[in-house]
N, C-alpha and C positions, 0 to 999 in steps of 0.2 A: 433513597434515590440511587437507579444504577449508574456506575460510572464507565467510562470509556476510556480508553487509552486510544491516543489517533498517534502515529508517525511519521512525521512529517521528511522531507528528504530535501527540503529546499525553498526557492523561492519561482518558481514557471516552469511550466511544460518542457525545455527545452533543456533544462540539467537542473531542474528543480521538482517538486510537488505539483503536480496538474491544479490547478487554481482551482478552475471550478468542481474541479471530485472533491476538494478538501473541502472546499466553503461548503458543498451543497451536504458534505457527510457530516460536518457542524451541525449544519441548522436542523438537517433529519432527528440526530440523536436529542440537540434543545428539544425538537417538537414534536419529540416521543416521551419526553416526560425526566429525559436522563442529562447528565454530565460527561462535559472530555475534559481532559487536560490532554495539551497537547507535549507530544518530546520528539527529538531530533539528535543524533549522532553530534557530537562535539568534533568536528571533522572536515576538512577543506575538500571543495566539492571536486571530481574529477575534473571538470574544465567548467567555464563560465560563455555562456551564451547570448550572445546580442538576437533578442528575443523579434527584434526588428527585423535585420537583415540574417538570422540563422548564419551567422556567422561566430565562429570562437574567437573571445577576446583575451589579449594577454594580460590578463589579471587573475587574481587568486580571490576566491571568497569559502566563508565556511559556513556550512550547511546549518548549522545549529542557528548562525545570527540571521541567514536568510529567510530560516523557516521563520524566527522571529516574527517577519514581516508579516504573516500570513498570521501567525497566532496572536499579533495585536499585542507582542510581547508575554506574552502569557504563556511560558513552553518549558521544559525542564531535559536538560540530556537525558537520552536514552540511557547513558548507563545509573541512572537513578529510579531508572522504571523497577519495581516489585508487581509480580502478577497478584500476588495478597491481597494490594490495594484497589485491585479492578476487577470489573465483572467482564471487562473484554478487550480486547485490541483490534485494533484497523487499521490498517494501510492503505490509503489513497494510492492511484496511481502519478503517472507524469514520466518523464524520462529519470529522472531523479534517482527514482526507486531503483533503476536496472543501471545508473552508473555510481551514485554515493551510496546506498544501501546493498548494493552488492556491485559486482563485475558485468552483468547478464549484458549490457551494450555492447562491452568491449569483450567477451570470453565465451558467450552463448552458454551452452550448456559445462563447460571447464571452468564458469565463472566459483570467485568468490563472495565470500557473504562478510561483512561488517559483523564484529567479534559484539557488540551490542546488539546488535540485531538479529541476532543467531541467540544471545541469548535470552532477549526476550520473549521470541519465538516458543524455544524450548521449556522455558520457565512456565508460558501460559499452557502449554500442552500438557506437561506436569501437574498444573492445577487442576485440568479440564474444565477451562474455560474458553471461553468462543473467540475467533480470531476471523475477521473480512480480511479481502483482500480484491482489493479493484483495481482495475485495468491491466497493466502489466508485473501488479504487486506476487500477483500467483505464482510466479518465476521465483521469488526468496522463497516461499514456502516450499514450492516442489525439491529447490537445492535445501532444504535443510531437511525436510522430512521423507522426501521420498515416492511412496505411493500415496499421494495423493488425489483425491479425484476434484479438478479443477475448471475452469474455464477464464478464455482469454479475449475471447470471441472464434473466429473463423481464421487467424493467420498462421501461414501455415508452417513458416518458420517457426514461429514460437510454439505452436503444438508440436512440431518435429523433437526440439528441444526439450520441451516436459515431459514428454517419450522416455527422451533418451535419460531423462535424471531418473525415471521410474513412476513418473506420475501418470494419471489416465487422464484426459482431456476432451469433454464436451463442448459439442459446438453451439454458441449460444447468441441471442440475437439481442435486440437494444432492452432492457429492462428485465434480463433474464438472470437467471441466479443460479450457481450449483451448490449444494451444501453435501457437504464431506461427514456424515454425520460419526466415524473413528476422529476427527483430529476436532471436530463442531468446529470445521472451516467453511466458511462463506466464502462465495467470489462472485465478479459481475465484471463484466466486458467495459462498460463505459469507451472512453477512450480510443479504445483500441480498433473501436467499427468508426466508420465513419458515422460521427454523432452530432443531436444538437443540443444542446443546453438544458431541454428541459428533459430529452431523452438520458441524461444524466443523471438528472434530476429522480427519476423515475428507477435508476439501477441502484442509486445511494440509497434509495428507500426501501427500496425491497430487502436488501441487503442488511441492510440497519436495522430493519424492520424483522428480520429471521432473524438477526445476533441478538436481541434484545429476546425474543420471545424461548432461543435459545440457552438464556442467564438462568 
């Protein structure tokens, strides 16, 4: 059975892991016949969000016990991940991804990348195995690898941005996909268009759907 490695960044859209990219890239890989184990950085998240009122609360939480929530407990740090053990990796989007997996909220294209996260990345390309990346997750990949050919959807900051790291950037619409076939990186907008739930639904598949056929 193929496995998956998902990466999680938290616990909500707002400084966490986008809820329904991760549920929905779950349930795709179950009812594609495969396995995740899910991991998360051992790491306090950039700032903590009242998911309510979009307002920052002064509290501290870390990303690893947040994403907990979402994996039903079932998660392991990142710096325990080995690409060995997997046929692939994904990144869900969320803000998460661009403030505790790297800088990209706070530093745009000067951003940094989470020293687990860079090297799981690297590890899998070494392998040449397949690596997703949904909504605004394409942003780690561009800063660690470079030219990569990506998609975000249509914004045009963040295309400016993957520009400038060296990436190329297709414009793509709700359940569309770019596959990088030098790095066998996927990517898919979700998110980052204005979407609905099942048009979600619909990117996580495709997506998960090329990384598997990909292994």
């Amino acid at each position: 059975m193929k496995k998956i490695a998902v990466v999680l960044a938290g616990n909500g859209v707002y400084d966490g892991s986008e809820i329904h990219e991760t549920t929905l890239t779950l349930l795709t890989i179950a009812r594609k016949g495969a396995k995740y184990q899910c991991f998360a950085p051992n790491v306090d998240q950039a700032h903590v969000v009242n998911h309510l009122t979009g307002e920052e609360m002064p509290e501290k939480r870390n990303v690893l016990v947040e994403a907990a929530r979402i994996a039903r407990g079932d998660i392991k740090p990142l710096s325990e991940y080995k690409a060995g053990d997997f046929d692939a990796i994904v990144f869900p989007g969320g803000f998460g991804a661009a403030k505790n997996l790297c800088t990209f909220a706070f530093d745009g294209a000067e951003c940094t990348v989470n020293v687990d996260v860079e090297k799981a990345v690297r590890e899998t390309v070494t392998a040449e195995k397949p690596i997703g990346a949904l909504c605004i997750s394409p942003v780690i990949i561009a800063k660690i690898l470079s030219d990569v050919n990506v998609t975000i959807g249509q914004d045009e900051t963040t295309i400016e941005a993957i520009e400038m790291l060296g990436g190329t950037h297709k414009k793509t619409t709700h359940g569309e996909i770019v596959v990088d076939e030098k790095y066998k990186l996927v990517t898919t907008p979700c998110y980052m268009l204005d979407a609905s739930i099942d048009q979600i639904a619909e990117g996580a598949e495709k997506a998960v759907g090329k990384i598997l056929e990909m292994v």
